[in-house]
N, C-alpha and C positions, 0 to 999 in steps of 0.2 A: 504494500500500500504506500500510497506518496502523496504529499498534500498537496490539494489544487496550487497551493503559493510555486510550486515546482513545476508548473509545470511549465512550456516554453515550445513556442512553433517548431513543428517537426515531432516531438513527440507523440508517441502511440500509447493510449489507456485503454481501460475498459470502463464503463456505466451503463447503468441500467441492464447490462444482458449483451450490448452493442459494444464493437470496436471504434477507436475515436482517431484520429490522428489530428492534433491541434493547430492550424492555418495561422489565427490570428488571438494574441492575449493581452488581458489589461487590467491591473490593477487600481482599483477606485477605492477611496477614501474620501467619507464626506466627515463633516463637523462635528457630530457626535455618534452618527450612525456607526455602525460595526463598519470593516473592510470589505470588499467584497472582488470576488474575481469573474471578471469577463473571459469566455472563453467561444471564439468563435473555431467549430469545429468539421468534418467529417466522416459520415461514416462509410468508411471502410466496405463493407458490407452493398451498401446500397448508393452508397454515394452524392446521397443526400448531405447537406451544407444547411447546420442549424449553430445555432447562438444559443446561451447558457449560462446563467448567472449563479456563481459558486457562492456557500461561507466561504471565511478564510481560516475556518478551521476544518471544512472536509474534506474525507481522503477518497480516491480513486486507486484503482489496482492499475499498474503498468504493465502494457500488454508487449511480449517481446515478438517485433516480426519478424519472420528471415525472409532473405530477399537467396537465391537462386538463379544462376543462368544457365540459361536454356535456351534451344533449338527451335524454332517454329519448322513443324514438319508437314501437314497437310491438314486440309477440314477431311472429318474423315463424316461425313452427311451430318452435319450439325454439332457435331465433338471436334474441338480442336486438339490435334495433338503436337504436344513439345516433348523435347529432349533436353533430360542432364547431360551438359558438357562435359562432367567428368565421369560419373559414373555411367550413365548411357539408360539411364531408367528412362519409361515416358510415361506420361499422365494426360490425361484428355480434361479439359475444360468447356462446359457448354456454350457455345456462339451466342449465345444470346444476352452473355454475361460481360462478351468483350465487343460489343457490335462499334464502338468508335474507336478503338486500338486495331478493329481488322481494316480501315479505311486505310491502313499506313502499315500493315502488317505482310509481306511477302515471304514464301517458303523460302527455306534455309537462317533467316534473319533471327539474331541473336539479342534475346530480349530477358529481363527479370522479372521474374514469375514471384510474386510475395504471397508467404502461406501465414499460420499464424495455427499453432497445434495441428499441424497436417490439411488444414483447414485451408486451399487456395481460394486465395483473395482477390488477385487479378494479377493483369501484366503491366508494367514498368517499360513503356519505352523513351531510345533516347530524345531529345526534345529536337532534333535539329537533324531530320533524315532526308537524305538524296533520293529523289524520284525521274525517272525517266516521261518524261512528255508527252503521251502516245495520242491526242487531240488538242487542239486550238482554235479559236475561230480567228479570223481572218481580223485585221488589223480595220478601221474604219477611216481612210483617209482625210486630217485634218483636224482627227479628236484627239491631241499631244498637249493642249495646252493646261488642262487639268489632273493630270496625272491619270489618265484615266486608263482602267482595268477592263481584261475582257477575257469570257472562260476557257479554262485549259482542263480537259483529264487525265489525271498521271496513272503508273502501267497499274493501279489497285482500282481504277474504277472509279477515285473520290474525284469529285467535280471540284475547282476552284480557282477564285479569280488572279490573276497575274500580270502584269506590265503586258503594254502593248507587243515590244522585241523580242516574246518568248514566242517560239514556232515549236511544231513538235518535232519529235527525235531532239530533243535536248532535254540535259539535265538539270533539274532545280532542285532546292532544299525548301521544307517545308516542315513549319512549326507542328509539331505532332499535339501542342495542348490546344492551340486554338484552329489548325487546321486552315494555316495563313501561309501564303508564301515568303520564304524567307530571303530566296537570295539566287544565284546561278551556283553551279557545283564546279 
């Protein structure tokens, strides 16, 4: 157990039954009221993003998660399956649990699978992945002066917008949290 005064963005607990991992913290102090702590959180679990007002005297259990690397192997009809890099086990995960990680997910690509008591949680990829161009629409002669963007699909399928100068068969990187173009490769 650890008292909420401990705790600090990036940690993982548990309440109520749920895994937490803490985003955002804050401690308030008013005039003669007790202390009190803010704790903007996630769950783990479902991914859900809630707010939470602690004493500053209650405890929470810290939850320890492992993170793991692993293979993406193939959808095998609805089950995804990965591989241990080292030891070569593989475990399947339901698609319906990762559906915005597979918009950026290709076989072979090596990603962190986080469990939490054998318990998988989900997958961890890197923030900043190279995608191959395989669509683009056509440029609009004379629309340069606003920066303006027009859609491309990279070789996963995901639709999204990008600089005029991107043609396809090229390479870009593309933010995997917001699913935003980052840059050329």
């Amino acid at each position: 157990m650890i008292n909420v005064g401990d705790l600090r963005p990036g940690m993982t607990f548990q309440y109520d039954g749920n895994l937490y991992i803490v985003l955002e913290y804050s401690h308030n102090k008013t005039a003669r009221a007790a202390a009190n702590i803010r704790v903007k959180m996630k769950n783990l679990r479902t991914g859900t993003t809630t707010e939470t007002t602690f004493g500053n005297s209650e405890k929470v259990a810290r939850a320890q998660i492992e993170k793991r690397k692993m293979q993406y192997l193939y959808d095998n009809g609805g089950m995804l399956v990965f591989m241990d890099n080292d030891t070569y086990d593989q475990i399947e995960i339901p698609a319906d649990r990762l559906t915005w990680e597979m918009n950026f997910m290709k076989e072979s690509d090596n990603v962190e699978v986080t469990t939490f008591e054998g318990e998988v949680l989900g997958v961890a990829l890197p923030v900043n992945v190279p995608f191959k161009v395989i669509e683009a629409e056509q440029a609009v002669k004379g629309d340069t002066a606003t920066g303006a963007m027009k859609n491309a699909k990279i070789e996963t399928g995901f639709e999204l917008k990008v600089p005029l100068f991107i043609e396809a068969g090229q390479t870009i990187v593309v933010n995997t949290v917001d699913g935003k173009y980052s840059g050329r490769a």
